[in-house]
C-alpha positions in Angstrom: -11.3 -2.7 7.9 -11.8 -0.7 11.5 -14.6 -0.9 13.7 -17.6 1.4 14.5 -15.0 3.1 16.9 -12.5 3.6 14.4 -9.9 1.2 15.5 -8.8 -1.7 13.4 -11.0 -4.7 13.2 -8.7 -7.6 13.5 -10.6 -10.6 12.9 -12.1 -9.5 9.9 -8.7 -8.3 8.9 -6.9 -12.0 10.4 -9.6 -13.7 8.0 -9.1 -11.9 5.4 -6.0 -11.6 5.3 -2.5 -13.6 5.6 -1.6 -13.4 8.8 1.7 -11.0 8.4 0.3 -9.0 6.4 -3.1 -8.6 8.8 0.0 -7.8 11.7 1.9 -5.2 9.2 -1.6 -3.8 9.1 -2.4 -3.5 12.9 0.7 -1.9 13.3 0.0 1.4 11.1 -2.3 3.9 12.6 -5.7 3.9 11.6 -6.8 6.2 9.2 -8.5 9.5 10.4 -11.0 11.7 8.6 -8.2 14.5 8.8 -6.3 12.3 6.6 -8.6 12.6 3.4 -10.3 10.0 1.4 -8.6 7.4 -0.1 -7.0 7.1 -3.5 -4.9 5.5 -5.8 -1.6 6.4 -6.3 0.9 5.3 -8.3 5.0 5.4 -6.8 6.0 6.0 -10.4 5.4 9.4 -10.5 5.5 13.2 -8.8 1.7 13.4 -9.3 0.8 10.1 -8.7 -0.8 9.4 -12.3 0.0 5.9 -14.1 2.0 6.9 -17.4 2.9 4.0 -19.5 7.1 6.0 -19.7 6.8 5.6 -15.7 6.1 2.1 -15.5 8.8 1.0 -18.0 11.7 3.4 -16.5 10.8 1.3 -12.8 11.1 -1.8 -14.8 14.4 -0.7 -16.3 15.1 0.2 -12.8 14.6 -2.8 -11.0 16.2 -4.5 -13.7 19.6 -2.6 -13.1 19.6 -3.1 -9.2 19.4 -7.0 -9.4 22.9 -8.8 -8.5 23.8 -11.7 -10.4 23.3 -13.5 -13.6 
């Protein structure tokens, strides 16, 4: 999703992309090599590692913080 020069590559990200999310993009920095490689990470947990307990406790979670009926 960035260019040979390391800067975002809106039009492939503005085709690819709906068009507020593509500008929520653009407006992050771009990622650096200092930053590290890229992984997946799940919110759920301290260490990032999906565990079936985690995913139900942010259900629950969400659950409790919803107003109404």
């Amino acid at each position: 999703m960035t260019n040979e020069y390391g800067n975002w590559d809106n039009e492939f990200l503005f085709q690819n992309l709906p068009e507020n999310i593509a500008t929520k993009v653009i407006a992050l920095p771009t990622p650096i090599e200092a930053d590290g490689p890229d992984i997946i990470g799940w919110r759920g947990t301290s260490m990032h590692q999906f565990i079936v307990n985690s995913a139900y406790n942010l259900l629950v979670q969400d659950q409790s913080t919803v107003d109404g009926d």
